[in-house]
C-alpha positions in Angstrom: 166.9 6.1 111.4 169.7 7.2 113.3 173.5 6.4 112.3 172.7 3.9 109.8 175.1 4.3 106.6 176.4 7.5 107.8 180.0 5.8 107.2 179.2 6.7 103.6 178.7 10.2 104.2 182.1 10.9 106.6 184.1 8.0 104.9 183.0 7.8 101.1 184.6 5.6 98.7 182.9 6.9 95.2 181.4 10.2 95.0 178.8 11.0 91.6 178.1 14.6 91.0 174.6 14.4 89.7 174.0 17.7 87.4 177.9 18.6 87.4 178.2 21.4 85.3 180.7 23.8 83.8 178.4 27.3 83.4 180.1 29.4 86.0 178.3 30.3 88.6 175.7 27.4 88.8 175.5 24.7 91.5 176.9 22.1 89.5 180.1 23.9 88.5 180.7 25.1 92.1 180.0 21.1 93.4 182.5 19.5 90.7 185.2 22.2 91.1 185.0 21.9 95.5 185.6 17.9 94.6 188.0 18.0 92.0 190.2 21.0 93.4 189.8 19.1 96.8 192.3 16.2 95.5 189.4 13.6 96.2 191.1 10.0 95.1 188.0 8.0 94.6 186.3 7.2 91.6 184.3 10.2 90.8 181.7 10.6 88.2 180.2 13.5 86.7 176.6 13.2 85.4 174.9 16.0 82.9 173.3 14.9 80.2 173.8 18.2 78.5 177.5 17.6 78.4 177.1 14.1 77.9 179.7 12.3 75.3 181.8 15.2 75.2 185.4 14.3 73.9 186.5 16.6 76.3 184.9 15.6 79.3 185.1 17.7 82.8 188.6 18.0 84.0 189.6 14.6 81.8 186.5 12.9 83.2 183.9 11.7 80.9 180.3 12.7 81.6 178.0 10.3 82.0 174.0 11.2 80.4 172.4 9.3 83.5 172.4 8.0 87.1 172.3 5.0 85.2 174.9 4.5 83.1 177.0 4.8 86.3 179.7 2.1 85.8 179.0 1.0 89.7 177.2 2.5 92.4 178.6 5.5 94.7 179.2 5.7 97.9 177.8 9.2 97.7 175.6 11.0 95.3 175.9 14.9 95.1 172.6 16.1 93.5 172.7 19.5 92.4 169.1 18.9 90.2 166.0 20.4 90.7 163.4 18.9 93.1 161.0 17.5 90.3 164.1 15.2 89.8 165.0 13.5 93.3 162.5 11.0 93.7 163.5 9.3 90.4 167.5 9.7 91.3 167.2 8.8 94.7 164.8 5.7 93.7 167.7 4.2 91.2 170.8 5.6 93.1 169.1 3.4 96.1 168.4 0.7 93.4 172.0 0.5 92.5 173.1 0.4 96.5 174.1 4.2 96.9 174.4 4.0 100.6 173.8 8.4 100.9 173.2 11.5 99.0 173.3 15.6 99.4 170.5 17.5 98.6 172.1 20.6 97.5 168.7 22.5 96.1 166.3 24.4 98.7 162.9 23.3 99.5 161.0 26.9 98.4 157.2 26.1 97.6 154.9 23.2 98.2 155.5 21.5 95.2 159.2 21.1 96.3 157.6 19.8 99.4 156.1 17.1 98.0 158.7 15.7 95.7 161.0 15.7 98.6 158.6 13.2 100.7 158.8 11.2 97.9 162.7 11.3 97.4 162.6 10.5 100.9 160.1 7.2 100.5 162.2 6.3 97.5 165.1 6.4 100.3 163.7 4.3 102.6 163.6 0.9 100.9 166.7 1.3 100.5 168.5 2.4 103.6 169.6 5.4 101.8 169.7 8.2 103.7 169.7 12.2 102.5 171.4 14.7 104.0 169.5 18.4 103.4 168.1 19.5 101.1 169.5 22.9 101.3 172.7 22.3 102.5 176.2 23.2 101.1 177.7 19.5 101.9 179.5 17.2 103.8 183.8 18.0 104.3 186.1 15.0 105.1 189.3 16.5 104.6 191.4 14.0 105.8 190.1 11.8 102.7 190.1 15.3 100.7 186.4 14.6 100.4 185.3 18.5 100.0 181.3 17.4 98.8 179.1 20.2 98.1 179.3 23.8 97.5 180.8 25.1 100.7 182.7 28.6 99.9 186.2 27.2 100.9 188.2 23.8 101.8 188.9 22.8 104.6 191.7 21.3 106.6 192.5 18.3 108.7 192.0 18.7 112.1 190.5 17.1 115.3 187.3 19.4 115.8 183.8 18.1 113.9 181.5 21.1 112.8 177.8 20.4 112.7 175.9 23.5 112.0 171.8 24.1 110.7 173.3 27.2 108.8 175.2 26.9 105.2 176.3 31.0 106.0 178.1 30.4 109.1 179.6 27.1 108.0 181.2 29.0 105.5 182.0 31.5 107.3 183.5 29.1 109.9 185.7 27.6 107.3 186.8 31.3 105.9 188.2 32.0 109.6 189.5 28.5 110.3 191.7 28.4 107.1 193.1 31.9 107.4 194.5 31.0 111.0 195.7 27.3 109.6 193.2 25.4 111.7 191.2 22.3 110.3 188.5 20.1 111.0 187.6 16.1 111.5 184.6 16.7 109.6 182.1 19.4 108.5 178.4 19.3 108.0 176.0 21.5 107.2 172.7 19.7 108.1 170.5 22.2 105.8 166.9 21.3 106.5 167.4 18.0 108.1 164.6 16.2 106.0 166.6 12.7 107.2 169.8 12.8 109.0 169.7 15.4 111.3 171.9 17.1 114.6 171.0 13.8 116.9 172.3 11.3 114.1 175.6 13.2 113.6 176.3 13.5 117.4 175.9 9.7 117.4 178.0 9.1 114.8 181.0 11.9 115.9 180.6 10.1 119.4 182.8 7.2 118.4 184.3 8.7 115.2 188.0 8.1 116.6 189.0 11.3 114.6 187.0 13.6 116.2 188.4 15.2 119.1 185.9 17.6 120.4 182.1 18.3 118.5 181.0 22.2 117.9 177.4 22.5 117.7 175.4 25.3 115.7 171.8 24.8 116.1 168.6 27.0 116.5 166.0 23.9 117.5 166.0 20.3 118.1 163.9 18.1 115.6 164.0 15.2 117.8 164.7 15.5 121.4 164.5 12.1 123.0 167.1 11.0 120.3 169.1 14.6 120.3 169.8 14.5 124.1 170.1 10.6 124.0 173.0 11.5 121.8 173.9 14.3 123.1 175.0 12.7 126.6 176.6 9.9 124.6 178.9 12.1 122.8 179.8 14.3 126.0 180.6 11.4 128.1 183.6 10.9 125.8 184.7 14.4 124.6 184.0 17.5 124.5 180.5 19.0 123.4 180.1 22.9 122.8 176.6 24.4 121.5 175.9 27.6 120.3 172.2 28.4 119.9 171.3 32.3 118.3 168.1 33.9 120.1 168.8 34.3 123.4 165.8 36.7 123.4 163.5 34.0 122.9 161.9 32.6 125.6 162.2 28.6 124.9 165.9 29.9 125.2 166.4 29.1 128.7 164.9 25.7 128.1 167.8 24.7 125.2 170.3 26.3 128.5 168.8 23.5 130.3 168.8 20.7 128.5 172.6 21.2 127.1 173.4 21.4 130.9 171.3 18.2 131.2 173.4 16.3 128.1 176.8 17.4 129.6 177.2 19.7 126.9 178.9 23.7 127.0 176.7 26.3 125.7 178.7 29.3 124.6 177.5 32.4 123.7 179.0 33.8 120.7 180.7 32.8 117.7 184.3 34.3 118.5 183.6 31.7 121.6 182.6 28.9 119.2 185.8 29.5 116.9 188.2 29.8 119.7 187.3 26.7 120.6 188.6 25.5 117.3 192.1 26.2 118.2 191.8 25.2 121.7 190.2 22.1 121.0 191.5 21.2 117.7 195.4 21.9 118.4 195.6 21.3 122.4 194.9 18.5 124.6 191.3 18.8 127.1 192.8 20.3 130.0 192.6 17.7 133.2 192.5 20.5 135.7 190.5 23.7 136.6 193.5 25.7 137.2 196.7 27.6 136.0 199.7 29.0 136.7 200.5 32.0 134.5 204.1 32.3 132.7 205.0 35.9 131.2 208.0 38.3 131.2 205.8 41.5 131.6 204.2 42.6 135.2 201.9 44.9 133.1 200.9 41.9 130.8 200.7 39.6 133.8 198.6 42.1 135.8 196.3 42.4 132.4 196.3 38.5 132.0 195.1 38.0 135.8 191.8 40.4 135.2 190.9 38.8 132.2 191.0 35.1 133.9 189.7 36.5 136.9 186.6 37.9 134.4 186.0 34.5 133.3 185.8 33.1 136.2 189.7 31.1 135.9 191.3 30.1 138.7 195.2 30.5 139.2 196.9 27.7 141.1 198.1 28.0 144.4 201.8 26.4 144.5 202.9 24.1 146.7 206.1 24.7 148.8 208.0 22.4 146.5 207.1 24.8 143.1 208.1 27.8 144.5 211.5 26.5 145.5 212.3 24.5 142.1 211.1 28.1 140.1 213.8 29.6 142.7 216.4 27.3 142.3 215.7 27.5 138.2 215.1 31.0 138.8 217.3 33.0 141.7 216.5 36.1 140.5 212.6 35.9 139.9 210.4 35.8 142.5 208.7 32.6 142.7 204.7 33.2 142.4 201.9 32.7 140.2 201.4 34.5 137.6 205.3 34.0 137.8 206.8 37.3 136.6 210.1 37.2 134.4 211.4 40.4 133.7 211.7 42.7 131.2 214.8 41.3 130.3 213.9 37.3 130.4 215.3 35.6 127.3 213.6 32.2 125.6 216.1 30.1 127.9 214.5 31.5 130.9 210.7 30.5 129.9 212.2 26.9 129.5 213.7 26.9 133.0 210.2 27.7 133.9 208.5 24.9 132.7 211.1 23.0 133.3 210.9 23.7 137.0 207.2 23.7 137.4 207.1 20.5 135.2 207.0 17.5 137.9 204.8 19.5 140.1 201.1 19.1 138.4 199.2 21.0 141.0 200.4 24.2 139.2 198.1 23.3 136.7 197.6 24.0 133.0 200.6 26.4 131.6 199.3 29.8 130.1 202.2 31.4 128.4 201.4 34.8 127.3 204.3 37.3 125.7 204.7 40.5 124.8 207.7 40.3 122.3 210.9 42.2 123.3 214.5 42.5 121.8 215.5 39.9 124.4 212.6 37.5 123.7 211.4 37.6 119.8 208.2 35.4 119.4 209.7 33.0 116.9 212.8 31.9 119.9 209.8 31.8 122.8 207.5 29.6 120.5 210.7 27.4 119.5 211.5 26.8 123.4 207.4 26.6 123.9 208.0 24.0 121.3 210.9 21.9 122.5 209.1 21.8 126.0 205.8 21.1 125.1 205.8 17.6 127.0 206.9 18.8 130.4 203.7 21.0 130.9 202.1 18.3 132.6 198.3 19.7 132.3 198.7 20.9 128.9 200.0 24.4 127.4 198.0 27.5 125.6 200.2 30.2 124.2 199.0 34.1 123.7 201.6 36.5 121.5 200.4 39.6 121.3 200.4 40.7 117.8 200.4 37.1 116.6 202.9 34.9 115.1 204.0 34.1 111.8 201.9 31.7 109.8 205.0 29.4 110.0 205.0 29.8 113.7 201.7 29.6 114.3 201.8 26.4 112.8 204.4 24.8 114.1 203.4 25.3 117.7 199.8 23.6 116.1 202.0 20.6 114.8 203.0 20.3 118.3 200.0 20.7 120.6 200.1 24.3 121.9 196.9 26.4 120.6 197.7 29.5 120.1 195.4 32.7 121.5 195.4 36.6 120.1 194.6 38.5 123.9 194.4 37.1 127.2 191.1 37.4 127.4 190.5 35.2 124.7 192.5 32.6 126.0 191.0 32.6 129.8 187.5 32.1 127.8 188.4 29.1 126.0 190.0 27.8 129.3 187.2 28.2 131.1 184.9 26.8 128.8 187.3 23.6 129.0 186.9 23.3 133.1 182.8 23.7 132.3 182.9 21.0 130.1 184.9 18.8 132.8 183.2 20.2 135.6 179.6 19.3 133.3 181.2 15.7 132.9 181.9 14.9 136.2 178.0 16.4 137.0 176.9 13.5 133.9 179.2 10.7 135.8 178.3 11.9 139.8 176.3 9.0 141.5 173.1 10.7 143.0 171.3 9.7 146.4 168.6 7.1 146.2 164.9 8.7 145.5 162.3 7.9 148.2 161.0 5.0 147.0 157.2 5.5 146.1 154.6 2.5 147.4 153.2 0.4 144.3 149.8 0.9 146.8 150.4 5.2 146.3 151.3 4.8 142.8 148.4 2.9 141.8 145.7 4.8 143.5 146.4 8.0 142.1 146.6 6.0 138.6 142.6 5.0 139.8 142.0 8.3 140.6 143.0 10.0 137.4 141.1 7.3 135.2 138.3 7.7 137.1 138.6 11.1 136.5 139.4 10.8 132.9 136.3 8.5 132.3 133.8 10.4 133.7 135.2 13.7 131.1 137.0 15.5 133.9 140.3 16.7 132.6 141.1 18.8 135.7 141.7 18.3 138.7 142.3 21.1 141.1 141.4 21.9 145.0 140.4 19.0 147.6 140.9 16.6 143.9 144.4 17.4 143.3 145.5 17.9 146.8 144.3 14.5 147.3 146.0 13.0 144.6 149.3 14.8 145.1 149.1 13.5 149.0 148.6 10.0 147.9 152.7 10.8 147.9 153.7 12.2 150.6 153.0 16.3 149.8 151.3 18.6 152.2 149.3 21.4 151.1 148.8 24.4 152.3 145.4 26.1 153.7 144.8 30.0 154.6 144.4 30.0 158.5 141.3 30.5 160.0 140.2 34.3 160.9 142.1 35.7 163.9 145.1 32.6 163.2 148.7 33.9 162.3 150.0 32.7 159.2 153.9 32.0 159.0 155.3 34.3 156.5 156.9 32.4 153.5 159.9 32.7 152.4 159.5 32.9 148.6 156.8 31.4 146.8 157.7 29.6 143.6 155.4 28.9 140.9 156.3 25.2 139.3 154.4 24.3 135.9 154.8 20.9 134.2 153.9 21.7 130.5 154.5 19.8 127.0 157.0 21.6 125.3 157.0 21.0 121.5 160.5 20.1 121.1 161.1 18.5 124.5 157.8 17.1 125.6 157.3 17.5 129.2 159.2 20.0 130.8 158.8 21.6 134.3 159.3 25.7 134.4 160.2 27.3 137.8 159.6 31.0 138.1 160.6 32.8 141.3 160.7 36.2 142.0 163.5 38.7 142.6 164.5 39.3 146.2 164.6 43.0 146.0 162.2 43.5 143.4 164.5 45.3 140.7 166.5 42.2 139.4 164.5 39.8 136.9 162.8 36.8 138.4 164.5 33.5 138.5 163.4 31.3 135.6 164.6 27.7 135.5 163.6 24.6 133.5 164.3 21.4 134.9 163.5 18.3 132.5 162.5 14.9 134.4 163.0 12.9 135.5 165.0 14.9 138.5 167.1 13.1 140.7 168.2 15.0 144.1 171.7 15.8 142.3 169.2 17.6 139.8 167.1 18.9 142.0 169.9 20.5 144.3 171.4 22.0 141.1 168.2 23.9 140.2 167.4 25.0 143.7 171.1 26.2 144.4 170.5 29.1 141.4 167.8 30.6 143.4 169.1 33.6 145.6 166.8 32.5 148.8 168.7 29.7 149.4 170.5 31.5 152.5 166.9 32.4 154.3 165.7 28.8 154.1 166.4 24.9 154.5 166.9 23.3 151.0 166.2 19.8 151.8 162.4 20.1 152.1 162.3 22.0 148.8 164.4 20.1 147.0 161.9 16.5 148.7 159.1 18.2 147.2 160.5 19.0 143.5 161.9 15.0 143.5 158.3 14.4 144.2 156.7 16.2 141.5 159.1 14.5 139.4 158.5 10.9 140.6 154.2 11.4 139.9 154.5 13.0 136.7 157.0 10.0 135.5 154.6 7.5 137.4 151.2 9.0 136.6 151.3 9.2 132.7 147.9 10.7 132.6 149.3 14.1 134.5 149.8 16.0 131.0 149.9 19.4 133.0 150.5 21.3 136.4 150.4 24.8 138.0 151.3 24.8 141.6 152.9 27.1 144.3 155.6 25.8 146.7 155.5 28.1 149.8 158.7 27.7 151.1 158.9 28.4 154.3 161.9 28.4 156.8 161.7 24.5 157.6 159.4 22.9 155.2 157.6 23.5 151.8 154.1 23.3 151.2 152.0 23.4 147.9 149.3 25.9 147.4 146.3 26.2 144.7 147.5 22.9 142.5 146.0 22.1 139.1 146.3 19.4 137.3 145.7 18.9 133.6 144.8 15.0 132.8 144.7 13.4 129.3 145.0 9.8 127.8 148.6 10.1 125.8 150.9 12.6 126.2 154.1 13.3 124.6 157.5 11.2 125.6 159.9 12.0 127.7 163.0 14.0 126.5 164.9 11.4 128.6 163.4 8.4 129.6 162.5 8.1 133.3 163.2 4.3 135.4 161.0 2.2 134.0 159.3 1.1 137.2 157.2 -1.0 134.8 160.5 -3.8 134.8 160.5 -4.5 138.4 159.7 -8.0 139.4 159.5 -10.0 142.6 159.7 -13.8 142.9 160.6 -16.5 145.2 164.3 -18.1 144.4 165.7 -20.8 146.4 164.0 -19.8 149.5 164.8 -16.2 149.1 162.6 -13.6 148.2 164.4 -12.4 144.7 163.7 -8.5 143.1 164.6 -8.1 139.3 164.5 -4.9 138.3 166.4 -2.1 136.1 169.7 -0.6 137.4 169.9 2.9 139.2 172.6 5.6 139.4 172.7 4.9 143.1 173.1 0.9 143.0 176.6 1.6 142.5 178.3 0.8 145.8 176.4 -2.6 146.0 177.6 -2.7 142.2 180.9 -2.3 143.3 180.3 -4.8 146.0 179.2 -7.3 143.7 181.8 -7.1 140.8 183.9 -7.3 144.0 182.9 -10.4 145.3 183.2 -12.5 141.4 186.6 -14.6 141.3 189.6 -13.2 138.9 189.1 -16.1 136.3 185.4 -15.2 136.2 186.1 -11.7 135.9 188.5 -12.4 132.6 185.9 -14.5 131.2 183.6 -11.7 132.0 185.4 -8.9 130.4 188.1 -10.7 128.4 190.8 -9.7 130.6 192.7 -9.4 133.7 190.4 -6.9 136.3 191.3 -6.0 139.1 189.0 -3.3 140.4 187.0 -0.3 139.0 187.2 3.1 139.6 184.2 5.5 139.7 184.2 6.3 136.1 183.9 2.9 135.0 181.0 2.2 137.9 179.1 5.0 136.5 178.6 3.8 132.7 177.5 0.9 134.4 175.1 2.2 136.9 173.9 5.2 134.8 171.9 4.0 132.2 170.5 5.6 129.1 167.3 3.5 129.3 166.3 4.5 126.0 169.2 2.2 124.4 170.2 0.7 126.8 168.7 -2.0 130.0 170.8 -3.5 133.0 168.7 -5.9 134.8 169.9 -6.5 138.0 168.8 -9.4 140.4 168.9 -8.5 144.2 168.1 -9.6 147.9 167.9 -8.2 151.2 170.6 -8.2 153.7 170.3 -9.4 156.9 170.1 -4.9 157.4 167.0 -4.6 154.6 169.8 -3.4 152.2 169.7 -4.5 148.8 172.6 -7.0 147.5 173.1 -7.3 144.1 173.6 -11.4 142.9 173.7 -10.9 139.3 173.2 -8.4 136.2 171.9 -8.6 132.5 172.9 -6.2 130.0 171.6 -5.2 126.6 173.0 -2.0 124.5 171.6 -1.6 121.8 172.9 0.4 118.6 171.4 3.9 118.0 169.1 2.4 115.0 167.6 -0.4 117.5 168.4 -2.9 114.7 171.0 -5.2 117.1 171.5 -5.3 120.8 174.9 -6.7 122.6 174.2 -8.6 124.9 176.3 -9.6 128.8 175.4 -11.7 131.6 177.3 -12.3 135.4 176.3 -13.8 138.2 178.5 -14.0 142.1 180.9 -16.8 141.2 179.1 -18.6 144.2 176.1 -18.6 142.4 177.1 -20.2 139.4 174.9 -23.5 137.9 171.9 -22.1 139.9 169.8 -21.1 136.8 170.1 -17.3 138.1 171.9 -16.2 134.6 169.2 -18.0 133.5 166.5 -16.1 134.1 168.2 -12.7 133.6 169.0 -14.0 130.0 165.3 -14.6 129.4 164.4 -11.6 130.6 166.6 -9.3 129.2 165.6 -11.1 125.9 162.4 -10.8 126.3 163.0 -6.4 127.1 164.9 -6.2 123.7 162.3 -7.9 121.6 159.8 -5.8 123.7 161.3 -2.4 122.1 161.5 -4.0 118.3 165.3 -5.0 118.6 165.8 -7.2 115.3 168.7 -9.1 116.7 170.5 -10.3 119.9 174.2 -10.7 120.1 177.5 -11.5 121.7 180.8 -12.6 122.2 182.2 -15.2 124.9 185.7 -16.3 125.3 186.3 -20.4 123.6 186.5 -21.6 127.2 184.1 -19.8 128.5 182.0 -23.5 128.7 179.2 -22.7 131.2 178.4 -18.9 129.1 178.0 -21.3 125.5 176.2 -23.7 127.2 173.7 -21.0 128.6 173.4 -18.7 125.0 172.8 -22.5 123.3 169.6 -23.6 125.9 168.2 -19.7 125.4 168.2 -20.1 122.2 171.3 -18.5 120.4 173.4 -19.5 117.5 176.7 -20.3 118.7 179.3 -19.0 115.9 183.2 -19.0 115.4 184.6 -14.9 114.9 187.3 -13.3 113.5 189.6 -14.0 117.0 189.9 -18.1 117.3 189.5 -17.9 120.7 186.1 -16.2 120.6 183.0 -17.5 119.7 179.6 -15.3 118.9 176.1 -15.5 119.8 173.4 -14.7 117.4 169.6 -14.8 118.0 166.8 -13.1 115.9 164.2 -11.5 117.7 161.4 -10.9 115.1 
């Protein structure tokens, strides 16, 4: 299960506190007095039947003996009970239509174990699904739903905290509230028996109250569905992971694959929890630079090393900024960091920004201040304040010494995060241009990959079978030299006595391994060009694209000595066989690069039946179909990243009405963005069949495209079809339909759906002969598909 029901955990309606207590100290007291003292305004029930009849009650509340006697189901159960007791609970909670509950208890022996796999088949039936057990809860604090037994409330915010540890969530929450910062929602996932770090991300991806996400996590349960929803999330907000152990050597692989997601790893917690009041009070800065505002040459001097450290960039002004700061400003000289004086006053820091405001090249605003008798922090944060909305790129604010609380959280009510030391503010900065910078990598459109012959493909499928069946699981030498040149790659061979060799460049050992939290990985080891720095270690998850490639190879320190391109051919190579050869479970091999091409030396491959899945699921070659079509030779097959000029071309070419019956509204054109969620897939929820024929040049032209996205539980897909407007009546949306049907229920989908405007005739008609149910919706002037697959 994914995001099912986890409405009821961040949105809950009821709440029952099951083993609510009033002995000091316990579980149960510490549960019921976080709800009550949190102001939730839900029914809430207390159940003990200890305290059970009790005139008195808890807190006015009558206490209920059972789960049973519950007058209606809850939205949430808090179960603060020994293990022995969760099967039973959770199998009449579920019963009743509890939609979630907290495991507050820890899992400590086996017999624990084993009740909690059957509290979790209890859940199952029922859709129910368990957060924990060991964890301290689930905060909502914009419903003041405080639930569990974290150490301290918290308060609103825009920043979601998902963390594997109960000691720094509370500790999180300690700091947040003594600086006046809140939180969307907290979680601490405890053991993550059910709904673990991949589910939440899904669910905080959309959550329209959630901001930005901060990640604590020490592994990855499930990693196809982590980074699946990990690169959702990041595509639409920020995503910043901290991950203890950087001594451990798997570490390097979790650097990768947050890189791969889109996500920003930071490495402390002070990192983490600036981040809160970046992220949670300001707006995502849209630009990678700054211009610096203070009063002081000594603080500005300061300011510059500490951005310089973190790798900031100050903005170069155009000619048109320096003369509005010197008409503002006659008697500062116009620069950046721009300089007041000693004697500036708050007027003068709002002639600044005034000035600079229409000119957005200066960038994001850093205002830091020393206070002086001329400009007390309480006057400079009122005129930060009341020009807040003429800092184009956004504002962050440093006082030295800090504000008042009542400061502090004013400029908060208004936008402006608020920083203790430069440094601290040029760190959370540039951890806001890595996340952009880590976006725009996510929404880049890579080169075409070489296209690999089905006739390649398929014989070094024989050849590992062959292998396989007669109980060879390696293949190394003339065997896997052969199999590897089926493709294209050239391997090395010592030259014969009395022959020169050509000295390589570097030699880089590549090994393609089954990680146990990622599956297959590849691991690139190179070593140090003088001898005394470490060697370059890099993991690289497929499938690689030359974009991914070219990042990976640009972090090696050889890259001056030697032509990148045939290096970066060969690892797009590798990639390609391992995704199209399934039986590959393992490779060693050494790429002698030399000045002007790579070779492989000494390869070995490992070969199996089954091996584990991808982290992220490569093309599915599998799809691709070729057919005659009206005289033309027609290729169906999944999207790519780089079909997105001919995508462009095609949405292009379609008429405006069919364009608005397309996508319900006036379009005129498409930027990049938008042509990259199209064209960049997540094939593991989601499929774009495309329908193409060759130019007159050999160049693909798209003619029409199916689309399915399904939710993250696989239980319905939503379903699009277009065609070229000149197409139209042809039976080409036709035979997409049917086959993008046919995908979904392929992968398990329960059910098929979606929308069409009232008029849209032709799109009804075509639903109707595939076999949908054509129903009316909430908008009259929409009607609904609906189709069961199963």
């Amino acid at each position: 299960m994914t995001v099912r029901n986890l409405d009821a955990i961040f949105q809950p309606k009821s709440v029952a506190v099951i083993g609510a207590s009033r002995r000091e100290g316990s579980i149960g007291e510490m549960v019921w007095r976080r709800v009550v003292e949190g102001g939730f305004a839900g029914p809430l029930w207390a159940v003990n039947p200890h305290h059970a009849g009790e005139a008195e009650g808890f807190d006015g509340r009558p206490v209920l003996a059972d789960a049973g006697d519950l007058p209606e189901a809850p939205t949430v159960a808090v179960i603060c009970t020994r293990p022995a007791t969760w099967p039973a609970l959770v199998h009449r909670l579920g019963g009743m239509g509890t939609r979630a509950a907290i495991l507050i208890g820890e899992v400590r022996d086996e017999e624990a174990r084993t009740d909690l796999r059957h509290a979790l088949a209890a859940a199952r039936p029922h859709l129910l699904r368990i957060v924990g057990p060991g964890s301290v809860g689930v905060l909502t604090p914009a419903l003041n739903a405080q639930l569990g037994a974290a150490s301290s409330p918290a308060r609103p915010g825009g920043v979601a905290w998902v963390s594997q540890s109960n000691a720094l969530t509370n500790a999180v929450l300690h700091w947040a509230g003594a600086r006046g910062l809140g939180f969307s929602h907290v979680i601490a996932l405890g053991d993550e028996a059910d709904v673990d770090a991949g589910d939440v991300l899904d669910y905080l991806a959309s959550d329209p109250t959630t901001r930005a996400i901060l990640l604590e996590l020490d592994t990855v349960r499930a990693a196809r569905k982590f980074m699946s929803a990990a690169r959702a999330a990041a595509r639409n907000k920020p995503v910043l992971a901290l991950r203890s152990g950087r001594g451990d050597p798997a570490d390097a692989l979790y650097t990768a694959a947050f890189r791969r997601a889109g996500m920003v790893r930071v490495d402390t917690l002070d990192d983490l929890l600036d981040e809160i009041e970046t992220l949670g009070v300001g707006r995502v800065a849209a630009s990678d630079t700054a211009t610096l505002i203070t009063s002081d040459r000594g603080v500005a001097t300061l300011a510059r090393d500490d951005f310089n450290e973190a790798g900031d960039a100050l903005a170069a002004w155009t000619d048109e900024a320096r003369a509005a700061i010197q008409t503002a400003l006659p008697n500062v000289q116009a620069g950046n960091p721009l300089v007041l004086g000693e004697t500036a006053k708050p007027e003068h820091f709002a002639l600044a920004l005034q000035a600079l405001g229409p000119h957005p090249k200066t960038g994001t605003v850093f205002v830091v201040h020393a206070p002086t008798h001329s400009a007390p922090v309480e006057a400079v944060a009122r005129t930060l304040i009341e020009n807040q909305r003429v800092a184009y790129r956004g504002m962050l604010a440093c006082f030295f010494g800090g504000v008042s609380n009542a400061t502090r959280d004013a400029l908060h009510a208004h936008g402006i995060p608020v920083h203790t030391t430069p440094r601290r503010l040029a760190r959370a900065f540039a951890r806001l241009v890595d996340y952009r910078l880590g976006r725009e990598l996510l929404m880049q459109t890579p080169e075409g990959t070489p296209a690999q012959q089905a006739g390649a493909i398929e014989a070094a499928q024989d050849q590992a079978r062959a292998a396989l069946a007669a109980g060879q699981n390696v293949l190394e030498g003339e065997a896997a030299a052969q199999l590897l040149g089926r493709f294209g790659l050239r391997t090395w061979a010592p030259p014969a006595a009395g022959s020169e060799d050509v000295p390589a460049v570097v030699e880089v050992t590549v090994e393609f391994r089954d990680d146990e939290n990622f599956g297959p990985v590849f691991y690139f080891v190179a070593p140090s060009p003088d001898g005394i720095a470490p060697p370059m270690r890099v993991y690289g998850l497929p499938p690689l694209n030359p974009m991914l490639a070219r990042d990976i190879v640009t972090q090696s320190p050889y890259v001056p000595r030697a032509d990148p391109a045939p290096a970066l051919a060969v690892l797009i190579t590798l990639s390609q066989i391992v995704c199209d050869v399934r039986e590959i479970v393992g490779m060693h091999v050494t790429l002698r690069v030399l000045p002007d091409q790579t070779l492989l030396a000494a390869p070995r491959l490992t070969l199996a039946d089954k091996r584990s899945r991808f982290a992220i699921m490569p093309y599915p070659r599998r799809l691709e179909e070729t057919l005659d079509w009206h005289g033309e030779r027609l290729t169906i097959r999944p999207i790519r990243p780089e079909d997105e000029a001919q995508h462009r071309a095609f949405i292009e070419s379609m008429t405006p009405d069919d364009l608005r019956l397309r996508f319900f509204s006036a379009v005129r054109s498409f930027d990049h963005t938008q042509l990259a969620r199209m064209t960049q897939v997540d094939y593991d929820r989601e499929m774009a069949l495309i329908a193409t024929v060759d130019d007159e040049h050999g160049n693909p032209r798209t003619l029409g495209v199916a689309r399915a996205v399904a939710d993250p539980d696989n239980e319905t897909a939503e379903f699009a079809v277009a065609v070229m407007s000149n197409l139209k009546g042809k039976g080409l949306g036709r035979l997409l339909l049917q086959r993008i049907i046919a995908y979904a229920r392929s992968r398990g989908t329960h059910w098929m759906l979606g929308e069409a405007l009232r008029e849209n005739a032709p799109m009804i008609g075509l639903a109707r002969a595939c076999g949908f149910t054509v129903t009316p919706t909430e908008d009259p002037g929409v009607v609904g598909f609906r189709m069961a697959l199963d």
